[in-house]
VOBA-1610 file (N, C-alpha, C; in pm, whole numbers, padded with zeros to 5 digits, always signed):
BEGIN
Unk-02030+01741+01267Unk-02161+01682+01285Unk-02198+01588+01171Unk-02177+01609+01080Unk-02187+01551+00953Unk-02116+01425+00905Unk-01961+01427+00991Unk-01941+01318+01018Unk-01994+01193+01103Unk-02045+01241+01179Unk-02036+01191+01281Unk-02217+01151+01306Unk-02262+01181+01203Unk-02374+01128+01136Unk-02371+01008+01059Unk-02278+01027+00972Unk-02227+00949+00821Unk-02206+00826+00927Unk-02127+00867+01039Unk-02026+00703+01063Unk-02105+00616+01168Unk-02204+00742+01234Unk-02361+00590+01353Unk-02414+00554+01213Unk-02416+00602+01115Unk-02502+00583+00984Unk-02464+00420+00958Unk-02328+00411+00938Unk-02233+00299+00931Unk-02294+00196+01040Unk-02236+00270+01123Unk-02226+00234+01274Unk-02383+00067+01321Unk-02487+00175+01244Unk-02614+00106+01269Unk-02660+00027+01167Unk-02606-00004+01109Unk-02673-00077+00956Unk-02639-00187+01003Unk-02751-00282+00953Unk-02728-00426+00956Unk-02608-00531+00835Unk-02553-00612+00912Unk-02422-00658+00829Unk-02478-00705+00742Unk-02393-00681+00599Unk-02437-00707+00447Unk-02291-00722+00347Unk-02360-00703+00239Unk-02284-00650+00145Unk-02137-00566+00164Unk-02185-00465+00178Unk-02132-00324+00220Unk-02000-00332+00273Unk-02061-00407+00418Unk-01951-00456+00492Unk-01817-00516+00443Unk-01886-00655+00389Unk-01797-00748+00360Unk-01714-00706+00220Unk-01764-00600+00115Unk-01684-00511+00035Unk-01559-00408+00105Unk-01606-00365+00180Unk-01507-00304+00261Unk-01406-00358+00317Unk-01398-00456+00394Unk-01332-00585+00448Unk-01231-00610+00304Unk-01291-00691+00232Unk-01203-00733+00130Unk-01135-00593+00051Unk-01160-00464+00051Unk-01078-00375-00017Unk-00993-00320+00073Unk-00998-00350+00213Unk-00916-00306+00273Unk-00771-00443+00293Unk-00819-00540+00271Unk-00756-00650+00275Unk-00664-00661+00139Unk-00712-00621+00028Unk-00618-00623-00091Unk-00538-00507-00097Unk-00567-00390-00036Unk-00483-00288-00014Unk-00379-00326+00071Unk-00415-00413+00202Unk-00305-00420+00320Unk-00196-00580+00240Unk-00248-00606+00138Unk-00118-00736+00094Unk-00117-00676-00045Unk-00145-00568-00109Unk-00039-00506-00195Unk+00067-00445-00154Unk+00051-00361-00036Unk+00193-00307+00005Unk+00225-00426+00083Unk+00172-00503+00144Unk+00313-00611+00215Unk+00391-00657+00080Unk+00313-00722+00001Unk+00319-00819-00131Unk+00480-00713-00147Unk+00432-00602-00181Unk+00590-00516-00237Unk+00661-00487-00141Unk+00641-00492-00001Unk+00774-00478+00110Unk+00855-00632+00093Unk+00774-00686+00121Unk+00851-00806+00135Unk+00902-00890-00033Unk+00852-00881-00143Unk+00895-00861-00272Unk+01026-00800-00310Unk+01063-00707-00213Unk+01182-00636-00283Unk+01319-00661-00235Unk+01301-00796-00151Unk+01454-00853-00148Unk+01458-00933-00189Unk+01352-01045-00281Unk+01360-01156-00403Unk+01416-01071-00476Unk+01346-00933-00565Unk+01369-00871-00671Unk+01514-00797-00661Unk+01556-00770-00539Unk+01717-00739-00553Unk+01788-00814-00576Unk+01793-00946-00542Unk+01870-01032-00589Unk+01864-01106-00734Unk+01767-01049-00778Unk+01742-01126-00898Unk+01787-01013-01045Unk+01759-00842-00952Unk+01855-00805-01042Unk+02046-00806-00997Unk+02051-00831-00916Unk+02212-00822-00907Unk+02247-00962-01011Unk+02173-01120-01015Unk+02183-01177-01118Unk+02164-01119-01283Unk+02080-01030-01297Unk+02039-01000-01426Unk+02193-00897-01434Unk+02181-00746-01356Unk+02313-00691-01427Unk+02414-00673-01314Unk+02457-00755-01289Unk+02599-00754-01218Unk+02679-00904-01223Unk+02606-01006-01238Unk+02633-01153-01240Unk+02677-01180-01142Unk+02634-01167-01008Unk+02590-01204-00882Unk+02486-01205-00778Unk+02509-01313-00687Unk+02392-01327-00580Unk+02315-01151-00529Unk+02442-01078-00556Unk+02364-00917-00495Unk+02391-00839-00542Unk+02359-00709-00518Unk+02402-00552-00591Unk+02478-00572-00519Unk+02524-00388-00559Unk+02642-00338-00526Unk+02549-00272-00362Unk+02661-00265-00258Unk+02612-00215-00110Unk+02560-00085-00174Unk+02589-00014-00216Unk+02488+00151-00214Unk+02391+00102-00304Unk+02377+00052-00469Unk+02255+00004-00501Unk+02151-00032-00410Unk+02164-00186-00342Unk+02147-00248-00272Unk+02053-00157-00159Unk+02085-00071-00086Unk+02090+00029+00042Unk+01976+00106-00085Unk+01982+00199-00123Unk+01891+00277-00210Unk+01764+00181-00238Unk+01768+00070-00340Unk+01656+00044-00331Unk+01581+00040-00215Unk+01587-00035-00113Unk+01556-00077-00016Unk+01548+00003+00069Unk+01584+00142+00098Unk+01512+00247+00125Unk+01423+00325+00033Unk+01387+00311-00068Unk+01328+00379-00133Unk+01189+00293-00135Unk+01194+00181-00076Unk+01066+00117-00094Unk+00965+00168-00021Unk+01042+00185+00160Unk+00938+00171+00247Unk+00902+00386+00185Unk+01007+00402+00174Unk+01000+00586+00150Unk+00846+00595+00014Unk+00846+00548-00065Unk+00789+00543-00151Unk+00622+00490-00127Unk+00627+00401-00068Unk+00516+00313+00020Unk+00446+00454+00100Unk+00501+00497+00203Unk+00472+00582+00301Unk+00408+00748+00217Unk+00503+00757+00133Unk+00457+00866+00017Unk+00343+00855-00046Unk+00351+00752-00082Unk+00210+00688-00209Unk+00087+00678-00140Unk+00119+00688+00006Unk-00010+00627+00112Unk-00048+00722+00159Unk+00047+00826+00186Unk+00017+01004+00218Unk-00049+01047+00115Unk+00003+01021-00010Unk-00022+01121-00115Unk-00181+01109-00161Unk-00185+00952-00187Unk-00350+00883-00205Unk-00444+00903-00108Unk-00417+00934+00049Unk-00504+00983+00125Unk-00555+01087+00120Unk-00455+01177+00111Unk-00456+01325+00077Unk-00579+01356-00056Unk-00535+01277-00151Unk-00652+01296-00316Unk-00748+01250-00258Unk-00756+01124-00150Unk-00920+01076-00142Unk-00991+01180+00007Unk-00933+01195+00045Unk-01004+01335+00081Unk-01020+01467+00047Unk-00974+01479-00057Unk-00984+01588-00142Unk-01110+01546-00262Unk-01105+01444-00278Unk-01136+01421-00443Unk-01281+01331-00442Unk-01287+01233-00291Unk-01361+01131-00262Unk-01283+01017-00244Unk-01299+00948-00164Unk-01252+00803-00138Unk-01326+00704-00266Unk-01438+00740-00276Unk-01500+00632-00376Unk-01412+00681-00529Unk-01405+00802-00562Unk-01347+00848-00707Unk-01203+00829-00691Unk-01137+00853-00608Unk-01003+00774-00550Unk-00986+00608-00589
//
């Protein structure tokens, strides 16, 4: 009930501020994780230049990072949901 108070609460307010804060924090959240999905096949290649002295890693390097991104992404997004409903979304 209490939800569902909170969110016609939302629901009925006239567009403002509020809004357009929300909008933009949800917008810098959704191109930080693109920004780093799509970031991490410049940055593989740029370390296979730094320590291997080629265009790429090694295939299992290579394979690890690049699963560990989206794994990590998906974790970090569980894990931070999890604290902001535990903790508050705003103190989050």
């Amino acid at each position: 009930k209490r939800r569902r108070k909170a969110l016609a609460e939302i629901d009925n307010t006239k567009f403002g501020w509020f809004h357009i804060r929300t909008c933009i924090i949800a917008v810098v959240g959704f191109f930080a994780d693109a920004y780093d999905i799509f970031a991490i096949n410049l940055v593989a290649v740029m370390l296979g230049y730094v320590y291997y002295g080629k265009s790429s890693l090694p295939t299992d390097i290579d394979f690890g990072i690049k699963v560990a991104t989206p794994v990590g992404t998906f974790i970090g997004q569980f894990c931070f949901g999890l604290l902001a409903d535990f903790f508050g979304h705003k103190r989050v």
